[in-house]
DOGUSE-338244 format. One record per atom (N, C-alpha, C, CB): residue number from 1; residue in one letter; chain; atom name; x, y, z. Coordinates in steps of 0.05 Angstrom, whole numbers, plus 32768, in hexadecimal, padded with zeros to 4 digits. Glycine has a CB too. Layout:
N
R     i   aa   ch   at      X      Y      Z
R   NUM    a    A   CA      X      Y      Z
...
//
This chain:
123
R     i   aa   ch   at      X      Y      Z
R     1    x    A    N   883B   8FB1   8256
R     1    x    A   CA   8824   8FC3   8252
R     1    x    A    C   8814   8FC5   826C
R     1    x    A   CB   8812   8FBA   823A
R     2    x    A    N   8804   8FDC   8270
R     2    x    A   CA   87FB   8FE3   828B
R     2    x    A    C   87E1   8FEF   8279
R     2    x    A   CB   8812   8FFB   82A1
R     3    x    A    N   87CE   8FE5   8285
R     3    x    A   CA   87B1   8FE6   8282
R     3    x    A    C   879C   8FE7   829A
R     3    x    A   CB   87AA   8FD1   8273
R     4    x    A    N   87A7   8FFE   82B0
R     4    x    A   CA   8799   8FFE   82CE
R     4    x    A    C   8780   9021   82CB
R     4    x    A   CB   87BC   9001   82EE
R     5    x    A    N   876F   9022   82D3
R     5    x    A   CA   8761   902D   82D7
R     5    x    A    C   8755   9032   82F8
R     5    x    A   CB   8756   9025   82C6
R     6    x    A    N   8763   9046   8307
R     6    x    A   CA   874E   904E   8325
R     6    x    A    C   873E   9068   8322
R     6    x    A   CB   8762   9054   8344
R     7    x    A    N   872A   9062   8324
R     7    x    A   CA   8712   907A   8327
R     7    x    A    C   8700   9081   8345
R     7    x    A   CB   86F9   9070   8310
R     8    x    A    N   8700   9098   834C
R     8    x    A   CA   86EC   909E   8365
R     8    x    A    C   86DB   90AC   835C
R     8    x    A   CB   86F5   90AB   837C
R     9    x    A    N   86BE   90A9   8361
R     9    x    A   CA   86A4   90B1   8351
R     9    x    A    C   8692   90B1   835F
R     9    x    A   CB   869C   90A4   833D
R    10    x    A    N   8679   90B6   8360
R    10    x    A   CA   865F   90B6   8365
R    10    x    A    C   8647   90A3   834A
R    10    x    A   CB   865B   90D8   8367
R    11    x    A    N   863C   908D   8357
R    11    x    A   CA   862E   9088   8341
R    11    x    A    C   861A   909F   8341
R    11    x    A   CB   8622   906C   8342
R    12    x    A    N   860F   909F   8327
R    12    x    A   CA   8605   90B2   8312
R    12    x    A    C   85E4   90A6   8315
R    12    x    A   CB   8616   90AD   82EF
R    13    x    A    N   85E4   908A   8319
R    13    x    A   CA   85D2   9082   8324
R    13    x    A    C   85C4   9067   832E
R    13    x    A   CB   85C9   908C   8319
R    14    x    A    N   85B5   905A   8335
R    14    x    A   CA   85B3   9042   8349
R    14    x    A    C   85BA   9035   832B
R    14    x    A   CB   8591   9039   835E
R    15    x    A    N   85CE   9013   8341
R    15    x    A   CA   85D3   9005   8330
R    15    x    A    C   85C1   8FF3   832E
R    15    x    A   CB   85E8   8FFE   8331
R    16    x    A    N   85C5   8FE0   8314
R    16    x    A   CA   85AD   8FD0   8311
R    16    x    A    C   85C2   8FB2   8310
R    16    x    A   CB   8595   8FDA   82F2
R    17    x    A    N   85B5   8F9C   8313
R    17    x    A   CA   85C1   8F84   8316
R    17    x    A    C   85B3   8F75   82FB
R    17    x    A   CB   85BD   8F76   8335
R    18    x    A    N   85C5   8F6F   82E2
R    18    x    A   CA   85BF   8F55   82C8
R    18    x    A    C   85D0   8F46   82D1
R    18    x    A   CB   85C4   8F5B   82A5
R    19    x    A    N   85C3   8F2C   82C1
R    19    x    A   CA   85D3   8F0D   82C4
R    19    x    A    C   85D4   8F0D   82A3
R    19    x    A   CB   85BD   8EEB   82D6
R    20    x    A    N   85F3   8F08   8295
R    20    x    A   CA   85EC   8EF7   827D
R    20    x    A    C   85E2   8EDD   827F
R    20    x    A   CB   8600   8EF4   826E
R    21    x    A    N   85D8   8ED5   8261
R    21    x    A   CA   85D1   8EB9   8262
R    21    x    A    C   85D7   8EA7   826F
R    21    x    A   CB   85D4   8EB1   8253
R    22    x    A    N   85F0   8EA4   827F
R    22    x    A   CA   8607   8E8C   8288
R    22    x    A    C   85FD   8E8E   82A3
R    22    x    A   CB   862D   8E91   8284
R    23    x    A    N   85EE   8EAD   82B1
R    23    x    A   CA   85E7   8EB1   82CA
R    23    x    A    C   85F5   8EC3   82D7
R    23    x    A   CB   85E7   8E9C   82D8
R    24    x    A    N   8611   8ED5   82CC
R    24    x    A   CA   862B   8EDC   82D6
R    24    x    A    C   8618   8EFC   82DF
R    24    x    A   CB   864D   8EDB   82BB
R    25    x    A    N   861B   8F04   82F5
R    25    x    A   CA   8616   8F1C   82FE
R    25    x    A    C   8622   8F2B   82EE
R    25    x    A   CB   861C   8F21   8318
R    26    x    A    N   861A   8F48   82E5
R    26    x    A   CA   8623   8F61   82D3
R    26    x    A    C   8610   8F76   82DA
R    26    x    A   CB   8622   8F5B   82B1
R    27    x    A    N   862A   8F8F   82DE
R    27    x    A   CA   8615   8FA7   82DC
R    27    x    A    C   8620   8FBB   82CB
R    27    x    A   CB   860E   8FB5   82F7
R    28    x    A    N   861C   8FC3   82C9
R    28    x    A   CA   8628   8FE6   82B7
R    28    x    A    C   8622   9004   82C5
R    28    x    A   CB   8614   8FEA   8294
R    29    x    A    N   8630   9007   82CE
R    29    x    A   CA   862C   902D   82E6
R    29    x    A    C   8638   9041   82D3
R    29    x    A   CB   8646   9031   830D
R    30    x    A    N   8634   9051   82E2
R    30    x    A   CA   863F   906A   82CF
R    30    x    A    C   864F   9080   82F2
R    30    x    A   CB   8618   9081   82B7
R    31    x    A    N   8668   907E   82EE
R    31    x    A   CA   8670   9092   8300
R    31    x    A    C   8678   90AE   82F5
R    31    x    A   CB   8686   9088   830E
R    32    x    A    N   866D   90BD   830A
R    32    x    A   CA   8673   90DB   830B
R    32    x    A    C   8687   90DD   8312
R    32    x    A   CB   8666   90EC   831A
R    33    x    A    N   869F   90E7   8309
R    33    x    A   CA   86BD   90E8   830D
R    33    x    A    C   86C4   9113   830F
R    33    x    A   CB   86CF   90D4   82E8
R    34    x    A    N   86C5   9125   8322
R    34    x    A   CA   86CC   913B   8320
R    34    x    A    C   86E5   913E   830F
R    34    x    A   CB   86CD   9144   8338
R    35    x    A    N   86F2   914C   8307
R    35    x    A   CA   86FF   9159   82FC
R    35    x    A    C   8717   916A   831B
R    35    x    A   CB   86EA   916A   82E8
R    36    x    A    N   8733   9170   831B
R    36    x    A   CA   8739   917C   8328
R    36    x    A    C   873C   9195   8324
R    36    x    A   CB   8747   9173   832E
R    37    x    A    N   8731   91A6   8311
R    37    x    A   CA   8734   91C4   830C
R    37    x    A    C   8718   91CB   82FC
R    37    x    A   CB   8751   91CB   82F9
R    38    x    A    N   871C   91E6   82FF
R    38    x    A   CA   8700   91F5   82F8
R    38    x    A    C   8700   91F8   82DC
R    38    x    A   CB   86FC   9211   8306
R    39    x    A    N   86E9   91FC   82CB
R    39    x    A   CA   86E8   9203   82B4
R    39    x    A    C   86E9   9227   82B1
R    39    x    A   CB   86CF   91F5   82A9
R    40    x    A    N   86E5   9234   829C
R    40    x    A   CA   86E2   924B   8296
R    40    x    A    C   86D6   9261   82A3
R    40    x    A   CB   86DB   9248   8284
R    41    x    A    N   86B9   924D   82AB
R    41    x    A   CA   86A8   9257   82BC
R    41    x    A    C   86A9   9259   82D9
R    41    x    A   CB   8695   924C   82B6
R    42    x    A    N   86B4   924C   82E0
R    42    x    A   CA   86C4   923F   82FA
R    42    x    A    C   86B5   922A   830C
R    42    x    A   CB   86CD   9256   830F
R    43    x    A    N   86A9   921A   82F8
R    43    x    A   CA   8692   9202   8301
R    43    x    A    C   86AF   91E9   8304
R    43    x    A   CB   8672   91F9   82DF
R    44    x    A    N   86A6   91D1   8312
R    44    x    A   CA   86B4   91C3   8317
R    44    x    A    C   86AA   91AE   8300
R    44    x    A   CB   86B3   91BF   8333
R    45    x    A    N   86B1   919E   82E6
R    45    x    A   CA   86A6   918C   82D7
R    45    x    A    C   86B1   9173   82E6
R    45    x    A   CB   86AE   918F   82B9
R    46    x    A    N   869E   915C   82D8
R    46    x    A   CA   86A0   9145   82DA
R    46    x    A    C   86A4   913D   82C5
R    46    x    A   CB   8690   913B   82E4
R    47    x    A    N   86B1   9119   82C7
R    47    x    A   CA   86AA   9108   82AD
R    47    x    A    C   869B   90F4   82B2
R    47    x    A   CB   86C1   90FE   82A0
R    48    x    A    N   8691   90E3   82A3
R    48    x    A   CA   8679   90CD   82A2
R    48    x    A    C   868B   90B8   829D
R    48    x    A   CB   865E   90D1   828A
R    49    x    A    N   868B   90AB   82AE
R    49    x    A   CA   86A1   908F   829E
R    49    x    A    C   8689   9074   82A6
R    49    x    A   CB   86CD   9088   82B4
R    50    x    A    N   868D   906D   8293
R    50    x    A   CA   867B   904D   8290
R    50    x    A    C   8691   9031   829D
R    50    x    A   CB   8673   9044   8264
R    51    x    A    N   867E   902C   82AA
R    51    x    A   CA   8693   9015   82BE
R    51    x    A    C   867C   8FF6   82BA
R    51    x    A   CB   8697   9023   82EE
R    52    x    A    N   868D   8FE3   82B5
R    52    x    A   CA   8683   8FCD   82BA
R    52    x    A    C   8687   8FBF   82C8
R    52    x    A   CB   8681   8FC2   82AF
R    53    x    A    N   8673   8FB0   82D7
R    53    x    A   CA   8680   8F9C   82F1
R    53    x    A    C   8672   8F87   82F6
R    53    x    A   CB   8683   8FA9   830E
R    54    x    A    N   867F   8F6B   82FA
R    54    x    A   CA   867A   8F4B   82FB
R    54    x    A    C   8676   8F40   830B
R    54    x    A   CB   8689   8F3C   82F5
R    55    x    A    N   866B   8F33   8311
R    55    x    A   CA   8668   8F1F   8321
R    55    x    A    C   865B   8F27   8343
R    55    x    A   CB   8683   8F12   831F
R    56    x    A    N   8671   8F27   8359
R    56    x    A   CA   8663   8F2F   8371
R    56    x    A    C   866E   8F51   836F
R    56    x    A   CB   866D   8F1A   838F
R    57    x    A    N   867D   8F5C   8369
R    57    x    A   CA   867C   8F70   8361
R    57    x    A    C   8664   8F7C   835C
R    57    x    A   CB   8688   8F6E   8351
R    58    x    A    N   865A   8F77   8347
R    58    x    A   CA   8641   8F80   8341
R    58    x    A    C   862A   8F7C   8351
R    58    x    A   CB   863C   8F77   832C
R    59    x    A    N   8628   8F60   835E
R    59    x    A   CA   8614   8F61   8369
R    59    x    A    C   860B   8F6E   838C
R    59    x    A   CB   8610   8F47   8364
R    60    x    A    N   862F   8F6F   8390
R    60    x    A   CA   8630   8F88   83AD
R    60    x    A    C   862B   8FA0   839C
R    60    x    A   CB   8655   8F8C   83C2
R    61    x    A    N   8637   8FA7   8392
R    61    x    A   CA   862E   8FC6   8385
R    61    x    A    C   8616   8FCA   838A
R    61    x    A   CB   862F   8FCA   8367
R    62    x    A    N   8607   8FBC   837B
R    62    x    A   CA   85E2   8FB9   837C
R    62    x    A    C   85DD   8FBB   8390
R    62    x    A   CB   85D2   8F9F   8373
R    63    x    A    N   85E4   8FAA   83A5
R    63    x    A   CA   85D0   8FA4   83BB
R    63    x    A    C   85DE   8FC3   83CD
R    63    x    A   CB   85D6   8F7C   83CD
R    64    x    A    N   85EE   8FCA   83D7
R    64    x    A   CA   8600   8FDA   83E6
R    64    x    A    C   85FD   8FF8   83DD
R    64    x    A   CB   861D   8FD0   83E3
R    65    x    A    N   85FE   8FFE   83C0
R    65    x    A   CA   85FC   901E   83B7
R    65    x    A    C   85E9   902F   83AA
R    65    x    A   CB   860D   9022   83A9
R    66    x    A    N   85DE   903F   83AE
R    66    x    A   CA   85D1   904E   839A
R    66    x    A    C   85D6   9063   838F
R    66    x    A   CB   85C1   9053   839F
R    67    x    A    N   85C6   9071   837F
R    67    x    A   CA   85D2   908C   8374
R    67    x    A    C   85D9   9099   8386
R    67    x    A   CB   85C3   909C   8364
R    68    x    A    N   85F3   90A6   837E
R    68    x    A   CA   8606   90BF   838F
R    68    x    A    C   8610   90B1   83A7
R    68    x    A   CB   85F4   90DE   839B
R    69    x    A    N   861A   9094   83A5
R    69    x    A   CA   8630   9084   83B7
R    69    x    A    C   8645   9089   83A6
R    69    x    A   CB   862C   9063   83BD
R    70    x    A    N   865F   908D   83C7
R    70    x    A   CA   867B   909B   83AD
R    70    x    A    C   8685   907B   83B5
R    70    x    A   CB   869C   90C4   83B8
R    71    x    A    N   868C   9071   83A0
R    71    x    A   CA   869C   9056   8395
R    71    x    A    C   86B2   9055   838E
R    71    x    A   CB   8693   904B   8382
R    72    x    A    N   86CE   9047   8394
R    72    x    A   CA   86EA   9048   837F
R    72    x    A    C   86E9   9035   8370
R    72    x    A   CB   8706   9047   8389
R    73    x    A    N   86EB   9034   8357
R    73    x    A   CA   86F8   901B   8348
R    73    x    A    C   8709   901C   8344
R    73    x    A   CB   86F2   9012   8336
R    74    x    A    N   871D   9003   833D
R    74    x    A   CA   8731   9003   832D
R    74    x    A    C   872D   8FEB   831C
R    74    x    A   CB   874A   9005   833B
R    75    x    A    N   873B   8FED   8309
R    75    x    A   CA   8733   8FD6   82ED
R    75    x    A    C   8745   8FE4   82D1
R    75    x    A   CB   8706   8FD7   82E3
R    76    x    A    N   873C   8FD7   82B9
R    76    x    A   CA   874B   8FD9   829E
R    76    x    A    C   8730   8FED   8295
R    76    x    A   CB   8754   8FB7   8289
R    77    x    A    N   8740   8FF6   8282
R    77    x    A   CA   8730   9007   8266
R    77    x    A    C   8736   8FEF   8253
R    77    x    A   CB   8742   902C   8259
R    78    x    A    N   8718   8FF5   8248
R    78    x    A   CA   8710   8FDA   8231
R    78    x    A    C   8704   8FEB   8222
R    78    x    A   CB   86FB   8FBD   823B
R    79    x    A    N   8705   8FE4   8201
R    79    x    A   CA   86F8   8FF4   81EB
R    79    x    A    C   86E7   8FDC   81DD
R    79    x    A   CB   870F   9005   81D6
R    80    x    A    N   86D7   8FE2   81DA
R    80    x    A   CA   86C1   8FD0   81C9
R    80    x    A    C   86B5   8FDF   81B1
R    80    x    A   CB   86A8   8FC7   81DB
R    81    x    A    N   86A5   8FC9   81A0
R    81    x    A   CA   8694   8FDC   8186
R    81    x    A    C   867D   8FCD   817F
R    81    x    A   CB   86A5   8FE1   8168
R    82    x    A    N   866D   8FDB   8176
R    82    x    A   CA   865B   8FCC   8168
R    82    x    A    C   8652   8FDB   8156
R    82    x    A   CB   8649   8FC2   8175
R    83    x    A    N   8639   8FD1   8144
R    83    x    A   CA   862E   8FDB   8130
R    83    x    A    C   8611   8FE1   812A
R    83    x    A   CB   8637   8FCE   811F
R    84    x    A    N   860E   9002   8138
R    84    x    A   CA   85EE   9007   813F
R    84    x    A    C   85D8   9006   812A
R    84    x    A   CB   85EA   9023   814C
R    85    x    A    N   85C2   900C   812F
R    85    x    A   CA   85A7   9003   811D
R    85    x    A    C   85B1   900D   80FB
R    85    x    A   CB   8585   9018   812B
R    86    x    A    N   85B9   9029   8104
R    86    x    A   CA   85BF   9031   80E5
R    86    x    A    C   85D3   9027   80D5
R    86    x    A   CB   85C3   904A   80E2
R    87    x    A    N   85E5   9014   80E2
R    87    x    A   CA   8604   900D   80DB
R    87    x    A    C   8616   901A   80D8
R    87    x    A   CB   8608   9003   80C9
R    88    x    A    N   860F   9029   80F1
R    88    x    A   CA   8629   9037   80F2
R    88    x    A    C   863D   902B   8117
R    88    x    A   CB   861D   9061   80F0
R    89    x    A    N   8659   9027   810F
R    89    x    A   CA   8668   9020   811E
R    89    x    A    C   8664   9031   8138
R    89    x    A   CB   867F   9020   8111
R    90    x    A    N   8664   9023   8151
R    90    x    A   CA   8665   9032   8172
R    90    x    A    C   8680   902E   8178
R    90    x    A   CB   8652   9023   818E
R    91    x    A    N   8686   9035   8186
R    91    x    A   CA   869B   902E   8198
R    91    x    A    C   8695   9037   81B7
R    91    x    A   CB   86B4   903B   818D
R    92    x    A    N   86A4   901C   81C5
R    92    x    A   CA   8698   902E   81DE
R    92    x    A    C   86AF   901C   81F6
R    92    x    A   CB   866B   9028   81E6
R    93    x    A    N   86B7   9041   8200
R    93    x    A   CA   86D1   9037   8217
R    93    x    A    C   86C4   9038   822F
R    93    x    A   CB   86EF   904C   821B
R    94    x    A    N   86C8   9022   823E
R    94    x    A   CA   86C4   901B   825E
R    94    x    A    C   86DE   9010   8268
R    94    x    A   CB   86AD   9005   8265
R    95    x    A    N   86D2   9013   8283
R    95    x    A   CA   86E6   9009   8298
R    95    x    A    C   86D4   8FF1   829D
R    95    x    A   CB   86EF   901D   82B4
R    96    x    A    N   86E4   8FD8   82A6
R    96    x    A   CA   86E0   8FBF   82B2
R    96    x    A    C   86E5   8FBF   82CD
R    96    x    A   CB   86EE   8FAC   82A7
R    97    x    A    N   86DB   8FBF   82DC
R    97    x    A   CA   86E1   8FBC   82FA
R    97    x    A    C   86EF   8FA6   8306
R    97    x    A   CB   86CA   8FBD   8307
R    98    x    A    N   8701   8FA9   830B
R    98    x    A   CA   870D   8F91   831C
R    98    x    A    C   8706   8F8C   8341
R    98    x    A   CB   872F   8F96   8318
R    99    x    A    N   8707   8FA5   834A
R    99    x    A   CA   8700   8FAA   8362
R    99    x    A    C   86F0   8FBB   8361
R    99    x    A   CB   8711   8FB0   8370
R   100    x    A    N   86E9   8FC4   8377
R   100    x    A   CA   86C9   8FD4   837E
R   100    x    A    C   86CD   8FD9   839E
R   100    x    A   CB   86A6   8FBB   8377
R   101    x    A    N   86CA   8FF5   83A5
R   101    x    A   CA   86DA   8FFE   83C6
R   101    x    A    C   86BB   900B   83C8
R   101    x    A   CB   8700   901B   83CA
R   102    x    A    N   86AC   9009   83DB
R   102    x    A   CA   8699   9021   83E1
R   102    x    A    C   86A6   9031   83F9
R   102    x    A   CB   8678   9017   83E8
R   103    x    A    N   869E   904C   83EB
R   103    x    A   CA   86AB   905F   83FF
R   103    x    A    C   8692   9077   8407
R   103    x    A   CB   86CA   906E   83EF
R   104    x    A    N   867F   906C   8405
R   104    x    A   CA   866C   907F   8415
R   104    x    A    C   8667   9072   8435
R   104    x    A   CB   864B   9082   8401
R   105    x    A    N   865A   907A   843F
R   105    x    A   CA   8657   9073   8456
R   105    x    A    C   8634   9065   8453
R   105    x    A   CB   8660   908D   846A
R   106    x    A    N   862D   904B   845E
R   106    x    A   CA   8616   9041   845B
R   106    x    A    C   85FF   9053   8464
R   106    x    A   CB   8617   9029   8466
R   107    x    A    N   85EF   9054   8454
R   107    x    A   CA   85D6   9063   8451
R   107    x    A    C   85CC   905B   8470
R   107    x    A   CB   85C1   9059   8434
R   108    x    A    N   85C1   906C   8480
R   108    x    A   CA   85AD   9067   849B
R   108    x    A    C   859A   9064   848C
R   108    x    A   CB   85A8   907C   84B3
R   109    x    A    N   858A   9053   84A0
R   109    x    A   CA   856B   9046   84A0
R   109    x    A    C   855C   905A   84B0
R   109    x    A   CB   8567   9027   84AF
R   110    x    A    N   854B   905A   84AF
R   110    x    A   CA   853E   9074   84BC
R   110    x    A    C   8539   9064   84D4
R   110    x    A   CB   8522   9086   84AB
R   111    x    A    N   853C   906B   84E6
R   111    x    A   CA   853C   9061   8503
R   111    x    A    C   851A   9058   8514
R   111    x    A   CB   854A   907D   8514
R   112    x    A    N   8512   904A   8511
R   112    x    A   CA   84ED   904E   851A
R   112    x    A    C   84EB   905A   853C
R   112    x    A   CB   84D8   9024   8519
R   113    x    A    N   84D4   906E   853D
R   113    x    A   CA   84D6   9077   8553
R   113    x    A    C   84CC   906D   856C
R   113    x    A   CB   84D0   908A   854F
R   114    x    A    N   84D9   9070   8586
R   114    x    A   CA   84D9   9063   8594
R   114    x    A    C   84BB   906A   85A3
R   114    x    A   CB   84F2   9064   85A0
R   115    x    A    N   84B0   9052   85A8
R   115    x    A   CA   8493   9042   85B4
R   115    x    A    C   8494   9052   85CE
R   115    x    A   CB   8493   901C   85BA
R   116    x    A    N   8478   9069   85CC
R   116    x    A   CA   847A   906F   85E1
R   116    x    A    C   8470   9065   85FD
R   116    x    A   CB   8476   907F   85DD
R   117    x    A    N   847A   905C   860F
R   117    x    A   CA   8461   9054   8629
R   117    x    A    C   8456   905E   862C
R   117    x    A   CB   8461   904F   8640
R   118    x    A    N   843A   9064   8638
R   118    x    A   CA   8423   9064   8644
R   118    x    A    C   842E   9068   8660
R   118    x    A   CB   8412   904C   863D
R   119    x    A    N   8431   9080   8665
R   119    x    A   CA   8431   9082   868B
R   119    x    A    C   8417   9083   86A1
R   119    x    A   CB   8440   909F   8693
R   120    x    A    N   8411   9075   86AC
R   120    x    A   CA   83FD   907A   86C2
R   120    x    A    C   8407   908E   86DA
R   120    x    A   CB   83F6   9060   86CF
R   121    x    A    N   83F8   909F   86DF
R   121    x    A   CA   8401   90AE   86F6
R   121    x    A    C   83EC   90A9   870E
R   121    x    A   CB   8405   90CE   86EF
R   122    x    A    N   83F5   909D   8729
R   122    x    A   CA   83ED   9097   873D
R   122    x    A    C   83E7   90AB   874A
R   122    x    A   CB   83FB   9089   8747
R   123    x    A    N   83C8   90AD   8750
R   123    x    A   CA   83B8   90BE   8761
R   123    x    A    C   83B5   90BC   877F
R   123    x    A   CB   83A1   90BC   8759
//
């Protein structure tokens, strides 16, 4: 059986860094994934795929990307469930990240401007 998942995306938006109880770094992103063809209208769609990621993974993510950094993952599709306030059953498919590539180019710092001297002009 083959259970691989690679995605290229844009986060959707800044990631945030949780620890479970045990301390283990975890985040949860959401990538913008295009579509290769136009719809009806001739707009380009996306999909939203929910990605999870562990440990230093996660915690480079955090520190390194923000919203609209294009990222690759690759990892498994995992299905989970639970049972919301009203009792009614969720289900909910993510990807698990195994790796984590950043493929934007690091954000510039805004450069501070350079100190001007003071010239004296000799009389």
């Amino acid at each position: 059986m083959i259970n691989q998942v690679t995605l290229v995306g844009r986060l959707t938006r800044d990631p945030e860094l949780n620890k479970t109880s045990e301390g283990t770094a975890l985040a949860h992103i959401t990538l913008a994934v295009t579509r290769h063809y136009r719809n009806q209208n001739g707009e380009i769609e996306a999909d939203f795929v929910q990605c999870t990621l562990w440990r230093r993974a996660a915690e480079n993510t955090c520190q390194y990307c923000r919203k609209g950094s294009v990222v690759g993952i690759t990892g498994r599709l995992q299905t989970r469930n639970y049972d919301n306030k009203e009792g009614k059953r969720v289900y909910v498919t993510e990807v698990i990240a195994e790796t984590v590539r950043f493929l934007s180019s690091k954000p510039h710092e805004a450069a501070p401007e350079p100190k001007k001297e003071e010239m004296t002009i000799g009389v």
